[in-house]
C-alpha positions as CSV (number, residue, x, y, z in Angstrom):
1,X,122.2,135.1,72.9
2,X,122.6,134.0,69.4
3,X,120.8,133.7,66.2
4,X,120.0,131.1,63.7
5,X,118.2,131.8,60.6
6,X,117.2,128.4,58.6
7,X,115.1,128.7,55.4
8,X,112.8,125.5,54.9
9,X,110.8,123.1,52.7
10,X,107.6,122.2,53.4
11,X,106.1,125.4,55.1
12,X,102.7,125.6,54.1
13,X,100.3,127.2,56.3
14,X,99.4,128.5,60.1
15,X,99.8,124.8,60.9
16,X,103.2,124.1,60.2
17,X,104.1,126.9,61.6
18,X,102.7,126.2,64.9
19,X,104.3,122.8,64.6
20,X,107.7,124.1,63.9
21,X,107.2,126.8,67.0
22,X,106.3,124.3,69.0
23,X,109.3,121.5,68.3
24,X,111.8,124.0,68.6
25,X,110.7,126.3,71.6
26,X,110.7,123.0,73.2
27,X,114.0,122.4,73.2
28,X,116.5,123.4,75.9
29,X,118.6,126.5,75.5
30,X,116.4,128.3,72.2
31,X,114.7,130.9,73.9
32,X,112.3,132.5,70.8
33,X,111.1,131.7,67.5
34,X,109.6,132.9,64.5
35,X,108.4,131.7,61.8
36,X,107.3,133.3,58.8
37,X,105.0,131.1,56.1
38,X,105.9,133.0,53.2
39,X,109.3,132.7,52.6
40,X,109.9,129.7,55.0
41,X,112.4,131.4,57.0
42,X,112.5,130.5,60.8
43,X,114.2,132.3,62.9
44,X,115.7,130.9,66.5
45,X,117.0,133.0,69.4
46,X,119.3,130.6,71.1
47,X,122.2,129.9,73.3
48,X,125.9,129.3,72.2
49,X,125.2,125.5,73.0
50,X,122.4,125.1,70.5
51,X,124.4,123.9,67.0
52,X,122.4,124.4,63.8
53,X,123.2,120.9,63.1
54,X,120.5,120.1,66.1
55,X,117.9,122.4,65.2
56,X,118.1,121.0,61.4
57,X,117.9,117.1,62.5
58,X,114.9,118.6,64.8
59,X,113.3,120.4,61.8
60,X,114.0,117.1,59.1
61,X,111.9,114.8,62.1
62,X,108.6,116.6,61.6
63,X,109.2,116.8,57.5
64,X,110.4,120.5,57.9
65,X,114.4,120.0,56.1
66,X,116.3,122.7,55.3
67,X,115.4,124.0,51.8
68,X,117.0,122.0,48.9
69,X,118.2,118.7,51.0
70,X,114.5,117.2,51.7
71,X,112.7,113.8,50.1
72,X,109.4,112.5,49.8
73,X,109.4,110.9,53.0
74,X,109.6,114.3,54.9
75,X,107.1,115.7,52.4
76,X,104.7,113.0,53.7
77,X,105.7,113.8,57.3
78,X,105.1,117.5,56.7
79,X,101.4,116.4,56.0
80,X,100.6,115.2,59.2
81,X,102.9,117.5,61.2
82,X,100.9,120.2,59.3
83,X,97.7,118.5,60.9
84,X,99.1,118.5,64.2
85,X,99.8,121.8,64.1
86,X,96.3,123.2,63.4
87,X,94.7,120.9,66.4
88,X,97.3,122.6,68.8
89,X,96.8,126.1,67.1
């Protein structure tokens, strides 16, 4: 088991963080994640086959990019991935 540790943009509330939980736990091979709102960090448990580079393009789909490389576009995506997120929750 490995460990990836990927600070965000975009992390707002309870509902992003359910979204982000939810995108990535869904994927094959990440076994655990975490998420903690106030300093944006998410951490993933995962397998050797799991790159960063998937879990980023994951993250930048739902308006969650990797701090310092996001636009406005993902901003506006955050919005209603944020929404999302507090339905599920």
């Amino acid at each position: 088991m490995n460990q990836e540790t990927i600070i965000i943009d975009n992390l707002k509330c309870g509902g992003c963080a359910n979204t982000v939980k939810k995108q990535l736990s869904g994927m094959e091979g990440v076994q655990n994640v975490s998420v903690d709102v106030e300093t944006s960090t998410v951490v993933v448990e995962k397998e050797e086959g799991v790159s960063r580079g998937v879990l980023l393009e994951r993250l930048e789909k739902w308006g969650y990019p990797e701090v310092g490389t996001g636009n406005l576009v993902q901003k506006a995506k955050s919005y209603v991935s944020c929404a999302i997120g507090r339905l599920d929750g």
